[in-house]
CHARMM-style PDB file with segment names, atoms N, HN, CA, C and O in Angstrom:
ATOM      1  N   UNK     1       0.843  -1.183   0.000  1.00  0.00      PROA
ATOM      2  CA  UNK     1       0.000   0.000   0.000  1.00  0.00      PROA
ATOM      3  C   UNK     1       0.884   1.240   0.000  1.00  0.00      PROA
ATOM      4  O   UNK     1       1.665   1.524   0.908  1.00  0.00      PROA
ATOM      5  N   UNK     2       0.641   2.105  -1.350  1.00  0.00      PROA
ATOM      6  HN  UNK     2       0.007   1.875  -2.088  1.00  0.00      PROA
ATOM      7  CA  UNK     2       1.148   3.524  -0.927  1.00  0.00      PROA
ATOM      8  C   UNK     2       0.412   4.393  -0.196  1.00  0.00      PROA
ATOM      9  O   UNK     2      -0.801   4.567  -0.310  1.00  0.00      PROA
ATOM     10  N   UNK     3       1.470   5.178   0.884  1.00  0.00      PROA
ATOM     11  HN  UNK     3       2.456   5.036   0.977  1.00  0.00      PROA
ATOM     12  CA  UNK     3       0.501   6.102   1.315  1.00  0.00      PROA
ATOM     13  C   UNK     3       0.539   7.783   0.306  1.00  0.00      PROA
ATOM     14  O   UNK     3       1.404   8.530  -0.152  1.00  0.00      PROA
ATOM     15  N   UNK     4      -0.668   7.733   0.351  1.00  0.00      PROA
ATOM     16  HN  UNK     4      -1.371   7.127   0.723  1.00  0.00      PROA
ATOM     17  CA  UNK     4      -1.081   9.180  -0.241  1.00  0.00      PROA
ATOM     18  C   UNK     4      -1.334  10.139   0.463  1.00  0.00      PROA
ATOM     19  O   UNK     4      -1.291   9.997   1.685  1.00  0.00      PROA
ATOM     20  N   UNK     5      -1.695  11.480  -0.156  1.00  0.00      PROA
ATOM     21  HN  UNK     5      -1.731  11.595  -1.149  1.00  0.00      PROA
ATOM     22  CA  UNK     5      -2.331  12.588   0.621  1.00  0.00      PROA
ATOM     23  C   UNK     5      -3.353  12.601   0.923  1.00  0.00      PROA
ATOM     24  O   UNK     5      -3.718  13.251   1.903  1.00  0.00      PROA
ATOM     25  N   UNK     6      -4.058  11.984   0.287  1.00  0.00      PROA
ATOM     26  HN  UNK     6      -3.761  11.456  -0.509  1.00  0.00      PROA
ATOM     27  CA  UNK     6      -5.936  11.153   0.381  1.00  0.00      PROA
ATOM     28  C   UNK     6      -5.923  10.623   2.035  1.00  0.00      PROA
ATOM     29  O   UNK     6      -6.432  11.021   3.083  1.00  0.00      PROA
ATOM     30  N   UNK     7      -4.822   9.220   1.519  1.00  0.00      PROA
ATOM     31  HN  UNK     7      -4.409   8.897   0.668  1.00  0.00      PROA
ATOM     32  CA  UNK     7      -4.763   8.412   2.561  1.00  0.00      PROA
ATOM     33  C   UNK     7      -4.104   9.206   3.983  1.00  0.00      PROA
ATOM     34  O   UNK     7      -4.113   8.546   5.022  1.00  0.00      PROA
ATOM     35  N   UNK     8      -3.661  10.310   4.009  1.00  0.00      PROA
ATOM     36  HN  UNK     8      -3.654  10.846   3.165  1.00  0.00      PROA
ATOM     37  CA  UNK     8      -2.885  10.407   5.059  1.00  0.00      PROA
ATOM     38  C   UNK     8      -4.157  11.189   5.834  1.00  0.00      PROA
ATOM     39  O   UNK     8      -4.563  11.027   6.985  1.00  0.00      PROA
ATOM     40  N   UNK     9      -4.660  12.144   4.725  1.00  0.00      PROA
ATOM     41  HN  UNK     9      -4.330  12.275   3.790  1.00  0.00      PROA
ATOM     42  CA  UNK     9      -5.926  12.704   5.334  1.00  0.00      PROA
ATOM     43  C   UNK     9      -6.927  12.402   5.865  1.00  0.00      PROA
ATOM     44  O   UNK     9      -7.522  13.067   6.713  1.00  0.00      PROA
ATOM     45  N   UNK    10      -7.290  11.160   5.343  1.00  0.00      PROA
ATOM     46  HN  UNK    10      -6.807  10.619   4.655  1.00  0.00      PROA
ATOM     47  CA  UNK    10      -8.491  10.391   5.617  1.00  0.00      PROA
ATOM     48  C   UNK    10      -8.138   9.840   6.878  1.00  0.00      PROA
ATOM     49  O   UNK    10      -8.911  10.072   7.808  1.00  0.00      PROA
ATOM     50  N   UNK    11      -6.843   8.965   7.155  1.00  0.00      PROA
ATOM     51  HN  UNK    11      -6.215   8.777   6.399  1.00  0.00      PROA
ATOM     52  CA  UNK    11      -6.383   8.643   8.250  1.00  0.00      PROA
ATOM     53  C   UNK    11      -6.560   9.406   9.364  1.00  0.00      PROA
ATOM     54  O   UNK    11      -7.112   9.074  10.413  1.00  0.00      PROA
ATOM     55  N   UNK    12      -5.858  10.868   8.960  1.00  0.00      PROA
ATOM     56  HN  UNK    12      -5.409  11.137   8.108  1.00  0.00      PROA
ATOM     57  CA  UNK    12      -5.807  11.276  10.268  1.00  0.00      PROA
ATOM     58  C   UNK    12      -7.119  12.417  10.576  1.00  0.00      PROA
ATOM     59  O   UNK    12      -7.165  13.121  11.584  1.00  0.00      PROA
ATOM     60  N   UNK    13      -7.981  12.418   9.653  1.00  0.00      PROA
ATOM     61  HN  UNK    13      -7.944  11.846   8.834  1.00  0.00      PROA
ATOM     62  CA  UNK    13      -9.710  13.016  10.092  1.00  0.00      PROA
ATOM     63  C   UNK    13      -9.836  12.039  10.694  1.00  0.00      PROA
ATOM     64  O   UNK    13     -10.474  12.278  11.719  1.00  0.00      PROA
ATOM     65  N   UNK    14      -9.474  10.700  10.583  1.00  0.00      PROA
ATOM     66  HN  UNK    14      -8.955  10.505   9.751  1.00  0.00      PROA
ATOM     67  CA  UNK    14     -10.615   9.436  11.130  1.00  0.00      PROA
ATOM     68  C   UNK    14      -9.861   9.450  13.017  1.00  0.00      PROA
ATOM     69  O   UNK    14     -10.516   9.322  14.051  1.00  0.00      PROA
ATOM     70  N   UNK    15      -8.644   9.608  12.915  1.00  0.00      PROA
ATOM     71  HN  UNK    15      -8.112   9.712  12.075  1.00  0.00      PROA
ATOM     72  CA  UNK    15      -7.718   9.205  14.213  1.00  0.00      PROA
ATOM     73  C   UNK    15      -8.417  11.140  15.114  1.00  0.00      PROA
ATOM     74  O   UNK    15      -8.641  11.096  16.324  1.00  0.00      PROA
ATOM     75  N   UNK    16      -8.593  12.201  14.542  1.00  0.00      PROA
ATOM     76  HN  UNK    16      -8.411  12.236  13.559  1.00  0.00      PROA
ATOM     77  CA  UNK    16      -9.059  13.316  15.011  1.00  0.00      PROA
ATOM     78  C   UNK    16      -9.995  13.002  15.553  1.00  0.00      PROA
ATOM     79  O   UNK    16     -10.104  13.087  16.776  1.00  0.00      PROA
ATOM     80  N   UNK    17     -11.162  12.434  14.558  1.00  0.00      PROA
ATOM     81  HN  UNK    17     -11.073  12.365  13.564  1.00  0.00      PROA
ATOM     82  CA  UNK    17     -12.605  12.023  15.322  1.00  0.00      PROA
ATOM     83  C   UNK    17     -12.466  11.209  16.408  1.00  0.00      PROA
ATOM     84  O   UNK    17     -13.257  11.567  17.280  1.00  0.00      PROA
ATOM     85  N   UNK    18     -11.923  10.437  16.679  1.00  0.00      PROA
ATOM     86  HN  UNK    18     -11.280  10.147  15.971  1.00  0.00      PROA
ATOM     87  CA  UNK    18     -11.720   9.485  17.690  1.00  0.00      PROA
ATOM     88  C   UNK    18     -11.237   9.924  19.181  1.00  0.00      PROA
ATOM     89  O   UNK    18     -11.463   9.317  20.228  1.00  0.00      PROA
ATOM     90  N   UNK    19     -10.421  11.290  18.986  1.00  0.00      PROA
ATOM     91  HN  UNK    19     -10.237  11.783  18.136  1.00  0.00      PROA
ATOM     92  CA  UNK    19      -9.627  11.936  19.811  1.00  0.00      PROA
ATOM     93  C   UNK    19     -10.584  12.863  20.536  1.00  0.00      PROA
ATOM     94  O   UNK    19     -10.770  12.772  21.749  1.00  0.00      PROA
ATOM     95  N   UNK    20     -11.185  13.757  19.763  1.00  0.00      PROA
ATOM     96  HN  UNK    20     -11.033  13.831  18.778  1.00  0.00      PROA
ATOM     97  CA  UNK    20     -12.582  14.208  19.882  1.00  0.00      PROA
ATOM     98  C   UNK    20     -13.419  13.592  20.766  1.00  0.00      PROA
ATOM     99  O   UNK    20     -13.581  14.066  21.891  1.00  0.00      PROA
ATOM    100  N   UNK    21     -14.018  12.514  20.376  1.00  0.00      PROA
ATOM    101  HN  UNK    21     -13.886  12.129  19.462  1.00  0.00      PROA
ATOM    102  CA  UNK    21     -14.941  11.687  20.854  1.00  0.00      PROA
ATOM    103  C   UNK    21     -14.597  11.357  22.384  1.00  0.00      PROA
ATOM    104  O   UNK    21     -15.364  11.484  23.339  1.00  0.00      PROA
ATOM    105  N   UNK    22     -13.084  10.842  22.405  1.00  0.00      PROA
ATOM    106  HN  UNK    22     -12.461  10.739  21.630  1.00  0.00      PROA
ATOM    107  CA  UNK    22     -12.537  10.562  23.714  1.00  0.00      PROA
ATOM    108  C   UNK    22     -11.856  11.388  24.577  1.00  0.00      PROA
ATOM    109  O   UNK    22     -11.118  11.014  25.489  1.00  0.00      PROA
ATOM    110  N   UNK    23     -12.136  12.596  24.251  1.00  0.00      PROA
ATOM    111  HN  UNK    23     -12.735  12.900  23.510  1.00  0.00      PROA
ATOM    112  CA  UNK    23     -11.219  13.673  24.955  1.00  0.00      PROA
ATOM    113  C   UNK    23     -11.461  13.731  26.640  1.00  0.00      PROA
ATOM    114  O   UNK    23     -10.473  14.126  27.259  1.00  0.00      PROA
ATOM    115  N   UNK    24     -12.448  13.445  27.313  1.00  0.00      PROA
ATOM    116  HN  UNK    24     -13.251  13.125  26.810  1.00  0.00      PROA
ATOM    117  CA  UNK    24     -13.270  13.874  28.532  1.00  0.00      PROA
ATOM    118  C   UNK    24     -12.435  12.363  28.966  1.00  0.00      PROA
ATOM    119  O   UNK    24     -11.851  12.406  30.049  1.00  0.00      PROA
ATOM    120  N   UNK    25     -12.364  11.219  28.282  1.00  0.00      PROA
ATOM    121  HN  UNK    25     -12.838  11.184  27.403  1.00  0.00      PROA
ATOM    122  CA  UNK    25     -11.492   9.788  28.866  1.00  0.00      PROA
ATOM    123  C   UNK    25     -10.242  10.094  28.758  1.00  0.00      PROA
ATOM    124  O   UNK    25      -9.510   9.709  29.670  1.00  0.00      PROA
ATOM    125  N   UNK    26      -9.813  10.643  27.953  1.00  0.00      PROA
ATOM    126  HN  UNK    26     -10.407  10.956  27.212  1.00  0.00      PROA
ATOM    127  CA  UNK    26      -8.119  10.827  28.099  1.00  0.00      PROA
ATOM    128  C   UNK    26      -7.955  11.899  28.774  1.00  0.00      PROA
ATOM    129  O   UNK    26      -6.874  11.815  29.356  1.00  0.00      PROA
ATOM    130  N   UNK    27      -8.668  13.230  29.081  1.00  0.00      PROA
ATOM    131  HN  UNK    27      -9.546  13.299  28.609  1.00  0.00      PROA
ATOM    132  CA  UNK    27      -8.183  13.664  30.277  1.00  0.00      PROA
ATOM    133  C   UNK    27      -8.718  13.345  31.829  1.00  0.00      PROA
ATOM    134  O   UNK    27      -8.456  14.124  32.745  1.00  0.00      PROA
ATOM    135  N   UNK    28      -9.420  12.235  32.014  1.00  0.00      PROA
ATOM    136  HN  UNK    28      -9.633  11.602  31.270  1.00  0.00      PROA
ATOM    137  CA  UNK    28     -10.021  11.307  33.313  1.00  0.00      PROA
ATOM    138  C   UNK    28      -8.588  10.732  33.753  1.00  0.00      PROA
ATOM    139  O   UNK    28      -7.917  10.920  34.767  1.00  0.00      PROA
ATOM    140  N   UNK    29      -8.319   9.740  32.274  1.00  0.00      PROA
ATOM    141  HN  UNK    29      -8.865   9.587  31.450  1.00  0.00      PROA
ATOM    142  CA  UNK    29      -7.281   8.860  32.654  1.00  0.00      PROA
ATOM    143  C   UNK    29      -5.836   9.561  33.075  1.00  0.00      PROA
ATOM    144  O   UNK    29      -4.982   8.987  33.751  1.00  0.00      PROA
ATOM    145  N   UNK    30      -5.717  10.975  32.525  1.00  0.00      PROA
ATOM    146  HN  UNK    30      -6.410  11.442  31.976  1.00  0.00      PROA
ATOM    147  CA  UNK    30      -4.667  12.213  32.861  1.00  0.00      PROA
ATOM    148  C   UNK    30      -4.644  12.413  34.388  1.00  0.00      PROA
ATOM    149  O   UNK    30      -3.523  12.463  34.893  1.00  0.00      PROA
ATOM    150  N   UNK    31      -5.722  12.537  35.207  1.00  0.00      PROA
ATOM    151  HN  UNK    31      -6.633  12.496  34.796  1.00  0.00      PROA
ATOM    152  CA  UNK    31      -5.943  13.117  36.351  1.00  0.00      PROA
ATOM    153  C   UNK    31      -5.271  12.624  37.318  1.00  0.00      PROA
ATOM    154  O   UNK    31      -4.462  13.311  37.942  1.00  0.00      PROA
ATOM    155  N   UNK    32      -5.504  11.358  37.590  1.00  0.00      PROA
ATOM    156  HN  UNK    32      -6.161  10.800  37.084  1.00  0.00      PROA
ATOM    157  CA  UNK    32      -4.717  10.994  38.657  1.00  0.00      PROA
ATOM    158  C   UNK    32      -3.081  11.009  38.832  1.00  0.00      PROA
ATOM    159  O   UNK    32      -2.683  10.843  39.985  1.00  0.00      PROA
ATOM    160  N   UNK    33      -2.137  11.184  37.846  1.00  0.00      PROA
ATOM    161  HN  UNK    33      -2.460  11.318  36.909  1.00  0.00      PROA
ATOM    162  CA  UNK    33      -0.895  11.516  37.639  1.00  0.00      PROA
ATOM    163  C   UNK    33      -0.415  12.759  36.915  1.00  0.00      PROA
ATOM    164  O   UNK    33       0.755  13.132  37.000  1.00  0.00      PROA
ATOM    165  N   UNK    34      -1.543  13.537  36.041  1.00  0.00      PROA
ATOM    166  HN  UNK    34      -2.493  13.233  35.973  1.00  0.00      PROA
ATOM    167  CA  UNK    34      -1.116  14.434  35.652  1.00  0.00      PROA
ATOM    168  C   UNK    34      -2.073  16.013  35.980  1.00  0.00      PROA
ATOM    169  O   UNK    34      -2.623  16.255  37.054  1.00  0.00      PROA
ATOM    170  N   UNK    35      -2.074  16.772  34.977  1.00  0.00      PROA
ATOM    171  HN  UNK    35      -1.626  16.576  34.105  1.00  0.00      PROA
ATOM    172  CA  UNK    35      -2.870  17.655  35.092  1.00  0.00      PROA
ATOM    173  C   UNK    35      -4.233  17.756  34.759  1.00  0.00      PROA
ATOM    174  O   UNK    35      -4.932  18.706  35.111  1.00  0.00      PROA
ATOM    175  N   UNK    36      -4.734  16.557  33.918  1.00  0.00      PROA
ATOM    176  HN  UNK    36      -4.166  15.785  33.632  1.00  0.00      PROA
ATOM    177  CA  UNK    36      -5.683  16.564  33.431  1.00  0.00      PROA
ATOM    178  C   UNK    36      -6.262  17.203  32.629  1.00  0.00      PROA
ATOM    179  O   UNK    36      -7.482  17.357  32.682  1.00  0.00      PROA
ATOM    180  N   UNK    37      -5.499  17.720  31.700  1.00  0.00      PROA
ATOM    181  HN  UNK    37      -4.508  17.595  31.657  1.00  0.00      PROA
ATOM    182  CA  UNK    37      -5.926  17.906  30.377  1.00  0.00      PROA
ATOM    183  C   UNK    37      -5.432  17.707  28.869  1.00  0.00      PROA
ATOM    184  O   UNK    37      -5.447  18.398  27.851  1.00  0.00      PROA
ATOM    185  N   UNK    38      -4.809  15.920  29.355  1.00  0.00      PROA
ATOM    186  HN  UNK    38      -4.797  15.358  30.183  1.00  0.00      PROA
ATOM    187  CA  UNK    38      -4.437  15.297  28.425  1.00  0.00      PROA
ATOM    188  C   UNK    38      -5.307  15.324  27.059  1.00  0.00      PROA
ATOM    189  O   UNK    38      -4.696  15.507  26.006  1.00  0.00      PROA
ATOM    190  N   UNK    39      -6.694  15.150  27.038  1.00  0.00      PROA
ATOM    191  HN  UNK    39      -7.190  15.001  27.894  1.00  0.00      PROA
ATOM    192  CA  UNK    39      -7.520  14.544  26.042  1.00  0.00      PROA
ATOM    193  C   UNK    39      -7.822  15.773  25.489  1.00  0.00      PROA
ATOM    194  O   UNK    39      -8.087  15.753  24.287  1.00  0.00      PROA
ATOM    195  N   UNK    40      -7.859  17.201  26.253  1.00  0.00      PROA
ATOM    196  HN  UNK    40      -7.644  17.217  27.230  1.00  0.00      PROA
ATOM    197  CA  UNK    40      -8.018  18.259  25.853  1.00  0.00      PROA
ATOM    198  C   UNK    40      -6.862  19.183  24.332  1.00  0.00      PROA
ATOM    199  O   UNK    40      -7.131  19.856  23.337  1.00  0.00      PROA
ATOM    200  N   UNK    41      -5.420  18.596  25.075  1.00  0.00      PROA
ATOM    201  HN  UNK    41      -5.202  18.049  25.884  1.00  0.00      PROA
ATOM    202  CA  UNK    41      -4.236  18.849  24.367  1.00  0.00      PROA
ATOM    203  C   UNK    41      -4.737  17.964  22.810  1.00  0.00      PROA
ATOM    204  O   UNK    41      -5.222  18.226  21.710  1.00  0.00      PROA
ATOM    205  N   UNK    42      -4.210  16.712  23.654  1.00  0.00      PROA
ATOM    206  HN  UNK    42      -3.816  16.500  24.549  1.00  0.00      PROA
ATOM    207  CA  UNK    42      -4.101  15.893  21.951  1.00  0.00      PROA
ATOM    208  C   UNK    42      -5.574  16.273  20.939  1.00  0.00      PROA
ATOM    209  O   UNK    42      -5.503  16.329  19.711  1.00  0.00      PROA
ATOM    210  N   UNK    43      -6.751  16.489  21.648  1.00  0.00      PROA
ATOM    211  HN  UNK    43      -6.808  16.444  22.645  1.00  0.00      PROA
ATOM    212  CA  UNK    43      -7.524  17.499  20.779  1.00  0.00      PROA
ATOM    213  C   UNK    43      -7.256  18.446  19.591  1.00  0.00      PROA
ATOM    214  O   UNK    43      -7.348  18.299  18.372  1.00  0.00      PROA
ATOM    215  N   UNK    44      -6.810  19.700  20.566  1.00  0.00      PROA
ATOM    216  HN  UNK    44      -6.735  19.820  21.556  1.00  0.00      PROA
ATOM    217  CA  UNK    44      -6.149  20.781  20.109  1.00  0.00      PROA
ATOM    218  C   UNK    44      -5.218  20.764  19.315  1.00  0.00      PROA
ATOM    219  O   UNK    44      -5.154  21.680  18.495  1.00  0.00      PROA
ATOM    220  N   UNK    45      -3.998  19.492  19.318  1.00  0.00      PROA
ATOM    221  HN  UNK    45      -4.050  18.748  19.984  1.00  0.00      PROA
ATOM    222  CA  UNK    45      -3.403  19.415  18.441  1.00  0.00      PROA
ATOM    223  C   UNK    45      -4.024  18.969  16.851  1.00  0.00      PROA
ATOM    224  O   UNK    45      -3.844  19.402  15.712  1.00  0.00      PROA
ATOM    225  N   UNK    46      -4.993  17.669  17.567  1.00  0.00      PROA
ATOM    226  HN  UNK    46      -5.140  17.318  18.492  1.00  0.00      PROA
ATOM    227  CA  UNK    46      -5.581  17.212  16.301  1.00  0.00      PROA
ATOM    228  C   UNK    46      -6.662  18.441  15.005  1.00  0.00      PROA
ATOM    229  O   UNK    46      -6.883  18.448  13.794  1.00  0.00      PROA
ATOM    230  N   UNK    47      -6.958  19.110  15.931  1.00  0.00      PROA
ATOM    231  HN  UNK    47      -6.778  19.105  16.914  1.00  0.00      PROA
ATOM    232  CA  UNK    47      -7.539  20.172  15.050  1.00  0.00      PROA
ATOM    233  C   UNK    47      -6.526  20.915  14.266  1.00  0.00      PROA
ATOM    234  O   UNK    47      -6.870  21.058  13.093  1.00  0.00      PROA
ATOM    235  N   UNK    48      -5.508  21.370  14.534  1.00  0.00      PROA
ATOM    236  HN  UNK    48      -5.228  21.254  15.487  1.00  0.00      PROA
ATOM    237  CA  UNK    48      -4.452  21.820  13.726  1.00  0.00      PROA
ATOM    238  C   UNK    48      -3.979  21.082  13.065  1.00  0.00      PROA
ATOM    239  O   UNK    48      -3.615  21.586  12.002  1.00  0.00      PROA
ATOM    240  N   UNK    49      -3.726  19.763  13.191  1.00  0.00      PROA
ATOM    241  HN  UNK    49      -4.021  19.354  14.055  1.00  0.00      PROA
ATOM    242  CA  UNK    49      -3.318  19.091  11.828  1.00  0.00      PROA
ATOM    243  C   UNK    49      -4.310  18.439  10.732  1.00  0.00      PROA
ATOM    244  O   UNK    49      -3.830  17.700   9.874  1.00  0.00      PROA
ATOM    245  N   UNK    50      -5.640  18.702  10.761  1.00  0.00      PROA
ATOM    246  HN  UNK    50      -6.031  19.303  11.458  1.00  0.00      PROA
ATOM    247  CA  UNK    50      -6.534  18.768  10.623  1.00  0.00      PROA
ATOM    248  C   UNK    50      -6.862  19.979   9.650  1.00  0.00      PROA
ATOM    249  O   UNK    50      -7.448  19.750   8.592  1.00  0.00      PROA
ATOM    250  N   UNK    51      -6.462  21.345  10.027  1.00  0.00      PROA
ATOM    251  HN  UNK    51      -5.985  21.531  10.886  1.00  0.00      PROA
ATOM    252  CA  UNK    51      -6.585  22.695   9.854  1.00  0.00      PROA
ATOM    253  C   UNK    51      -5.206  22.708   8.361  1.00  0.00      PROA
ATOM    254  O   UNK    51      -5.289  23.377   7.331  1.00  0.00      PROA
ATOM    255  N   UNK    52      -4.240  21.894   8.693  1.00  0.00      PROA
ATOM    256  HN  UNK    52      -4.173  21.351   9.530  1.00  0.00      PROA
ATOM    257  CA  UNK    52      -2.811  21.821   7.809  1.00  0.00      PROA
ATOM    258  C   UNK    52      -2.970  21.009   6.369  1.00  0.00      PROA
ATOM    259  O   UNK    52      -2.475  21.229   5.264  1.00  0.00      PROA
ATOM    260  N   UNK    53      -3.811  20.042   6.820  1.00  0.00      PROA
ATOM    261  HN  UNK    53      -4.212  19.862   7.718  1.00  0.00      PROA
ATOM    262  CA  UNK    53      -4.305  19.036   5.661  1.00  0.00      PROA
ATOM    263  C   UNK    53      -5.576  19.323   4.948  1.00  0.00      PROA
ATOM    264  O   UNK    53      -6.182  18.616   4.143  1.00  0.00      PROA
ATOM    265  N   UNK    54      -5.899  20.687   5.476  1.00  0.00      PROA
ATOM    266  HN  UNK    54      -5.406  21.261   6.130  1.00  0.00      PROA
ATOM    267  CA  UNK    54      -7.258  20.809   4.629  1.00  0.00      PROA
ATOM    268  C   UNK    54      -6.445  21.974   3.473  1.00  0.00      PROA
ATOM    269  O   UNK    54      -7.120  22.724   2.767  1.00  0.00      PROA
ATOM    270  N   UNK    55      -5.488  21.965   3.451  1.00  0.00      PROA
ATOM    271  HN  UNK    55      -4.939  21.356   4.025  1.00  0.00      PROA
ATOM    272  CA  UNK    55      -4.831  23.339   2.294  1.00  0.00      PROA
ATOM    273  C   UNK    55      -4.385  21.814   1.552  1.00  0.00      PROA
ATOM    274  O   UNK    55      -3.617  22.181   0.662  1.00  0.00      PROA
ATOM    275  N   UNK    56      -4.453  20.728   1.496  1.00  0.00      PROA
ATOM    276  HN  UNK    56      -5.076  20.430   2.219  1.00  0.00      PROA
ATOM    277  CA  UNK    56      -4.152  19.994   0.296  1.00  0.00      PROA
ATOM    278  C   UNK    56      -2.748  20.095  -0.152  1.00  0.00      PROA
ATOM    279  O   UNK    56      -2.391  20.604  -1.214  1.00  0.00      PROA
ATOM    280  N   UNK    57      -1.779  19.430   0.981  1.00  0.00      PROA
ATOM    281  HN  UNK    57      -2.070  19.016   1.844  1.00  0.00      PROA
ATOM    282  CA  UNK    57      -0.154  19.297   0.707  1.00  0.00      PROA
ATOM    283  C   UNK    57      -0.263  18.911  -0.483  1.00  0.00      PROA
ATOM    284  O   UNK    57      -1.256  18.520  -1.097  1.00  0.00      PROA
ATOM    285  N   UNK    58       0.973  19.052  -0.852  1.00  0.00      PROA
ATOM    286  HN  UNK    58       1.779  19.370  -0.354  1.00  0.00      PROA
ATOM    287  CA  UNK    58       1.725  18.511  -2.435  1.00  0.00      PROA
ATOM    288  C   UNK    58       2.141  17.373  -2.857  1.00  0.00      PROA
ATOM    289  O   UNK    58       2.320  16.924  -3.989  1.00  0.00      PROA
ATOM    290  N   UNK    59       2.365  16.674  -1.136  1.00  0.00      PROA
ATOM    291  HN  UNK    59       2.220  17.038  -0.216  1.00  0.00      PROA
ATOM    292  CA  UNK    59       3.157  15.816  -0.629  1.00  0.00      PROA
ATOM    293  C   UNK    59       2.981  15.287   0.747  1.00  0.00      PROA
ATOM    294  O   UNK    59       2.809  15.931   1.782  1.00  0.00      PROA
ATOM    295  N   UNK    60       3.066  13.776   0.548  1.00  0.00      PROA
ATOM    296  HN  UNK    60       3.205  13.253  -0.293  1.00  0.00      PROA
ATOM    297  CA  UNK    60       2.795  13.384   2.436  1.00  0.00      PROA
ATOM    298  C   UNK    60       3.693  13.970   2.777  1.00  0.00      PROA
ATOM    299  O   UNK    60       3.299  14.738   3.655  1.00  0.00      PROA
ATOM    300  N   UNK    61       5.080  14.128   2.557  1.00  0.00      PROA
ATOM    301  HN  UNK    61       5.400  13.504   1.844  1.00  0.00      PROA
ATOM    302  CA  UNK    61       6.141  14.963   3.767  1.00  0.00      PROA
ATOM    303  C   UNK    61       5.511  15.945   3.928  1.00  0.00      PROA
ATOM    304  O   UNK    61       4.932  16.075   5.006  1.00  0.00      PROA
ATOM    305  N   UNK    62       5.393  17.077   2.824  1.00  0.00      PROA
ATOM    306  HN  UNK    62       5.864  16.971   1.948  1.00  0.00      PROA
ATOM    307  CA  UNK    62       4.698  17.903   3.135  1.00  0.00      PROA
ATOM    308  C   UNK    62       3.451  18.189   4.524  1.00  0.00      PROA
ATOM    309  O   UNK    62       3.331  19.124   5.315  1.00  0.00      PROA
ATOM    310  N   UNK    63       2.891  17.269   4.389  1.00  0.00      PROA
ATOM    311  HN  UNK    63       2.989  16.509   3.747  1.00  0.00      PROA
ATOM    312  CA  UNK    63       1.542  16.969   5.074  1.00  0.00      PROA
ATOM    313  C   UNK    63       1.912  17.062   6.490  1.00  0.00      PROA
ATOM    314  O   UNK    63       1.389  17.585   7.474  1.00  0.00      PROA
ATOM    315  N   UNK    64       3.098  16.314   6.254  1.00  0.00      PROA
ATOM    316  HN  UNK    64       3.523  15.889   5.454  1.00  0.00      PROA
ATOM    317  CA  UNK    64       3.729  15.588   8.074  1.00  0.00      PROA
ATOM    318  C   UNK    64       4.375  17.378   8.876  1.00  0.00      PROA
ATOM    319  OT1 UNK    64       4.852  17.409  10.011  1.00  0.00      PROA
TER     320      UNK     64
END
């Protein structure tokens, strides 16, 4: 399988939604050792790379 810009996108909308969905569990599971706003972060990140792949790289490096 090659990966594409399709594929990298599609991948990582699908891995965003998921992050999304579980954000309130990954920062639960944060709390007791950390600050608890693990699920909140990896969120926030996921929307920005999210936000990077919607301008349609040239290139998976690009993308990354």
């Amino acid at each position: 399988m090659t990966l594409t810009v399709d594929t990298l996108t599609s991948w990582m909308n699908n891995f965003a939604n998921k992050i999304e969905e579980n954000a309130q569990h990954l920062s639960d599971l944060d709390t007791p050792i950390g600050d608890g706003d693990h699920g909140f972060n990896m969120s926030r990140g996921m929307k920005a790379v999210e936000e990077k792949l919607s301008a349609k790289p040239a290139d998976v490096t690009s993308g990354l």
